[in-house]
Structure formats: structure tokens, C-alpha cells
N, C-alpha and C positions, 0 to 999 in steps of 0.2 A: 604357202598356204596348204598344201595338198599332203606337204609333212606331218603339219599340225593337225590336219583331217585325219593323218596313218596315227600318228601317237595318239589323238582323242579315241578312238577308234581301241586301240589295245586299253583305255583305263576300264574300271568297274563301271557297274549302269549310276551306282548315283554318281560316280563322277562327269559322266556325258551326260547326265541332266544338268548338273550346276554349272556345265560350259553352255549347257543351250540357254539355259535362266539370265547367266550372265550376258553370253549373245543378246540376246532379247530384248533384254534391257538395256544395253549402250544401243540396239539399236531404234526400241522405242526415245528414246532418250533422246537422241539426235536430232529426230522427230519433230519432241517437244521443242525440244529449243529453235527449232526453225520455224516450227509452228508459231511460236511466242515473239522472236524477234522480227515476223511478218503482218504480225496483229496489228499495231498502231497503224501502220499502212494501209492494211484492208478495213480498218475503221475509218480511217481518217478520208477515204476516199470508196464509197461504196460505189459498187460495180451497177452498172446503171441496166434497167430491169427489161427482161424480154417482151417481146405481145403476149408469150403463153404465160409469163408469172402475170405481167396486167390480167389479160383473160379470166388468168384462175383466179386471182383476187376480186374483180367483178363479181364473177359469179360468186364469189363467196360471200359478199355483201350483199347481195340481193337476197340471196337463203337466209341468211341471219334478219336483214330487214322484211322478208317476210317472215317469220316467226314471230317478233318484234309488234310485227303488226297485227297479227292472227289474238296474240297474247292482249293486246289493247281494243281490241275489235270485241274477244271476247268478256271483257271485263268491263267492254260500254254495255252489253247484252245481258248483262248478270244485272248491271244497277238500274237497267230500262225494265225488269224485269221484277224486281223487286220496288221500284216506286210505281211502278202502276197495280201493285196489289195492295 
């Protein structure tokens, strides 16, 4: 390895880019493919959820169901508003 680092080392600059581009990409690559041949798995079997994802999901429905409700509160107030004139 440490050869290949002196000989990369003595080429021109674009050719030490198109070692590092190609680097790069066999090792994004690898990646991908580990990534991809581990998906069905981690679909098929979700990881089962913390107190802080619960928590934050609560509170995130409660903000939503109150707007929800502000939204419907103010739109009884509009037609209360307009049948008594």
C-alpha cells in the first residue's frame, strides 16, 4: 500500500484526483451495496421505538392537534359571527 501511495504521489495532479474520484467511489459503492443488501431486514423487522422518539412523537401530536383545533374553534367563530348579523 504505502508503494502505491510513493507512485500516486510522483503522477501529475489530475492524475491524483482520478485515483482519489476512483477511491471514492469503490468506496462509496461498498457502502451502497451493504447498505441495500441490509434494507429488507431493517424493513422487515423495525427497530422498536425509545421513550424519547414516543415523547417526541406526543408532543408532536398534541402541537398539530392543537392547531387543528385553534383552526376549527376559529372557523365556528367566523359562522357564529356572521349568522347573528
Amino acid at each position: 500500500m504505502k508503494k502505491y501511495i510513493e507512485q500516486v504521489k510522483q503522477r501529475s495532479t489530475h492524475e491524483r484526483r482520478q485515483v482519489a474520484v476512483r477511491v471514492a467511489a469503490s468506496i462509496t459503492g461498498v457502502m451502497a451495496l451493504a447498505w441495500m443488501a441490509t434494507l429488507g431486514v431493517r424493513l422487515a423487522n423495525p427497530a422498536p421505538k425509545t421513550a424519547v422518539q414516543q415523547g417526541f412523537e406526543t408532543q408532536m401530536a398534541s402541537v398539530f392537534s392543537a392547531f387543528s383545533l385553534q383552526g376549527k374553534q376559529q372557523n365556528s367563530l367566523e359562522v357564529a359571527t356572521t349568522t347573528n348579523q
